[in-house]
Structure formats: structure tokens, C-alpha cells
C-alpha positions, -999 to +999 in steps of 0.1 A: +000+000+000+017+038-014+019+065+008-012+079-009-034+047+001-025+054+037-030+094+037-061+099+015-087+117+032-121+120+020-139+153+017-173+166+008-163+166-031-130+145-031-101+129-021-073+148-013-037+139-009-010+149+021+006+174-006-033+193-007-039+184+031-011+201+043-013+231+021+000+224-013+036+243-028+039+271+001+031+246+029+058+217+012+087+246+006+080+260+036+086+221+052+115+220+037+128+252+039+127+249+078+137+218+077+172+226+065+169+261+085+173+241+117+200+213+099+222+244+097+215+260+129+210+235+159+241+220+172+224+190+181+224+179+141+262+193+134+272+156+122+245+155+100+249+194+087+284+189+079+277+158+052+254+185+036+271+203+005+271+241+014+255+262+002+223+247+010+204+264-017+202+232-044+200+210-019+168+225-002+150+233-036+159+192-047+143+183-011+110+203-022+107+183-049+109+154-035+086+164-007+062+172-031+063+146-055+065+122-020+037+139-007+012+130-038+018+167-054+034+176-086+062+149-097+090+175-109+114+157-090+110+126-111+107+146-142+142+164-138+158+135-118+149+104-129+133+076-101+146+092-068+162+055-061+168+072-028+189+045-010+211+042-044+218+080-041+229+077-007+251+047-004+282+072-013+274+084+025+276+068+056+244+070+071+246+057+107+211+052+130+229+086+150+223+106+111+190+093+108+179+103+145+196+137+137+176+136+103+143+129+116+149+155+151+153+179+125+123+170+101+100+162+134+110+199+146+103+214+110+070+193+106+052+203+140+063+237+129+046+239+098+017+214+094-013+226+116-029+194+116-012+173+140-025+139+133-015+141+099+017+155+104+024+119+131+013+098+102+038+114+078+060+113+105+059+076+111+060+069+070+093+095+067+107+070+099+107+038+085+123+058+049+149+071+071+155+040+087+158+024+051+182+051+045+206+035+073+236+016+057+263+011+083+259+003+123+277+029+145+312+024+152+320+001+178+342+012+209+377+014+198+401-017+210+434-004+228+468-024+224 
């Protein structure tokens, strides 16, 4: 079942998806906008913010496409990118379970800040988790053995 399946809700004339629920293009840039706003400003997520090319300006527009097109809105991320193959584009990285806690503490932080409704924004939430989570390709370094 797609992350459309799971967010659809059903209104008076039709369904809508999270990219409408939420608020459409100004409600998805302004998601990731903040998203990478607090990446590059809370020293909790410096690990993560240093992996980040700088500046941040392609990066967060190539986010709000994928956001969008993620979300059920337009699919210009596909249509400029090709099939976001998302774990294939980050296996150059080391993403450790620490990045992806830093990842989602920073998209938790930019999502209760800029989708009102607060049930939806827990079920996107949970769905960006477990991609996160698939994101993960090496454990955390062990403790370091001494001669």
C-alpha cells in the first residue's frame, strides 16, 4: 500500500492527498525550507549538517521536490531526476542510526512547525521513519580496541 493509500482523506467533493492536506507548494517549501533552516542551525544535528554540501540552496530546492512529489503533489522531482532511487543515491554516505535520528529530530522539529494538523503531520511522521530508517547503511562504530 503507497503512501497515498494510507493518507487519502475523503472530503465533501474528493479525495485529497497529504501534498493538498497540508497546504499544497507554500506549505511543502515552507517544510523544507525549515527543515534545513534548523540542519544548519542547531548544534544538536552538526554531524548530519556537515555531510550536507554548502551552500544549502540546491539541496533545499531538490528536497521540495521530493517532498512534493512524496507527498502526492506535482512529480518534478521525477521529471528532472529520474526515479529518486533514494537508498542508491545515498550509499556514497555513511548514514549511521545517530544521522538518521539527527535527520528525523530535525524533520520532526520542521514538521510540528509547519503542518497545523497534527495527526496528519504523526502519520507522515511515522511513513518519513521507516524511509529514514531504510536510509541506514552502516551500524555505529564500535568502541575502539586499545593495544
Amino acid at each position: 500500500m503507497g503512501l497515498l493509500n494510507l493518507f487519502k482523506r475523503k472530503s465533501a467533493a474528493a479525495t485529497i492527498s497529504p501534498y493538498e492536506a497540508i497546504g499544497g507548494e507554500p506549505a511543502v517549501r515552507a517544510l523544507a525550507n525549515r527543515f534545513y533552516d534548523i540542519m544548519s542551525s542547531d548544534p544538536v544535528v552538526a554531524e548530519l549538517y556537515a555531510l550536507h554540501p554548502q551552500p544549502l540552496d540546491n539541496i533545499r530546492h531538490v528536497f521540495f521536490l521530493y517532498l512534493s512529489m512524496w507527498l502526492g503533489g506535482p512529480r518534478d522531482y521525477e521529471t528532472q531526476r529520474g526515479h529518486p532511487r533514494l537508498r542508491a543515491r545515498h550509499l556514497p554516505y555513511t548514514i549511521t542510526p545517530a544521522l538518521k535520528v539527527q535527520w528525523m529530530y530535525c524533520m520532526r522539529k520542521a514538521m510540528h512547525e509547519t503542518v497545523a494538523d497534527v495527526a496528519l503531520a504523526e502519520r507522515l511522521l511515522s511513513a518519513l521513519d521507516a524511509l529514514a530508517e531504510h536510509m541506514v547503511n552502516q551500524a555505529e562504530p564500535g568502541p575502539q580496541a586499545s593495544d
